[in-house]
C-alpha positions in Angstrom: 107.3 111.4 80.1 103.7 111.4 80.3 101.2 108.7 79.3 100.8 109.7 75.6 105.0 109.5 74.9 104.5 106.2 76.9 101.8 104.7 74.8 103.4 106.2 71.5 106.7 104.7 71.9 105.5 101.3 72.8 106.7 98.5 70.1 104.6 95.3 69.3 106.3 92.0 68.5 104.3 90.2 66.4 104.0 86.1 65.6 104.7 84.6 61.9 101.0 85.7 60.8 100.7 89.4 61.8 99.2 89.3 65.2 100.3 91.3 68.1 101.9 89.0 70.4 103.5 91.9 72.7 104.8 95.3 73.8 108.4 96.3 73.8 109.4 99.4 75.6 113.0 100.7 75.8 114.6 101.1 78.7 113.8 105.2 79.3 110.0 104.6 78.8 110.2 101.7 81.2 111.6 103.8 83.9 109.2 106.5 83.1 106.2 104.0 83.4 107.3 103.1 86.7 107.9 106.0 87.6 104.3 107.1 86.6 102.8 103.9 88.6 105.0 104.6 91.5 103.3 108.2 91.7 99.6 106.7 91.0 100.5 104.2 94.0 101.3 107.3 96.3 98.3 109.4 95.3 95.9 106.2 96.3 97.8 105.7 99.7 97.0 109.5 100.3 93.6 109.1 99.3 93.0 106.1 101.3 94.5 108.2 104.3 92.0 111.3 103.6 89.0 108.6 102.9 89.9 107.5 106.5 90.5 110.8 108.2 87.2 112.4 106.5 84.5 111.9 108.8 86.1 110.3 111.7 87.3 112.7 114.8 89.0 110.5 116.4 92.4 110.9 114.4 94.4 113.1 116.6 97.1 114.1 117.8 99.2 110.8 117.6 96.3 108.6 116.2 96.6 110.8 113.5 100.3 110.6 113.1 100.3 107.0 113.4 98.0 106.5 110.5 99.7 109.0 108.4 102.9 106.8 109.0 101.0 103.6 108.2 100.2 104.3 105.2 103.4 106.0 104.3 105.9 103.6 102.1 108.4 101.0 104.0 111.4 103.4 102.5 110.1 106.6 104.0 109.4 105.6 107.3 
């Protein structure tokens, strides 16, 4: 599910005079929000990893692996 089914599913709760108050998701979109964050979390840690690894020679070998590993999440390490 993509942003756009995310955002066009969403439900508002609103108080006694009309405002918007909140968002209610079901329980599909939720998982497919987190899901979608999860994924955007991943692609910052690997672009944190090639921001490091861009200009610095130094990452080699098992300097590099280390890094790689450090920045990998807790459950896949």
């Amino acid at each position: 599910m993509g942003v756009d089914a995310i955002l066009d599913s969403v439900q508002y709760v609103v108080d006694k005079d009309g405002q918007q108050t909140a968002v209610l998701l079901d329980l599909p979109t939720w998982d497919a929000l987190r899901l979608l964050l999860k994924e955007l979390g991943e692609d910052e840690r690997l672009g944190q990893l090639l921001d490091d690894v861009e200009n610095d020679e130094t990452f080699e070998g098992e300097a590099s692996w280390n890094l790689y590993q450090s920045l990998l999440p807790k459950a896949q390490s």
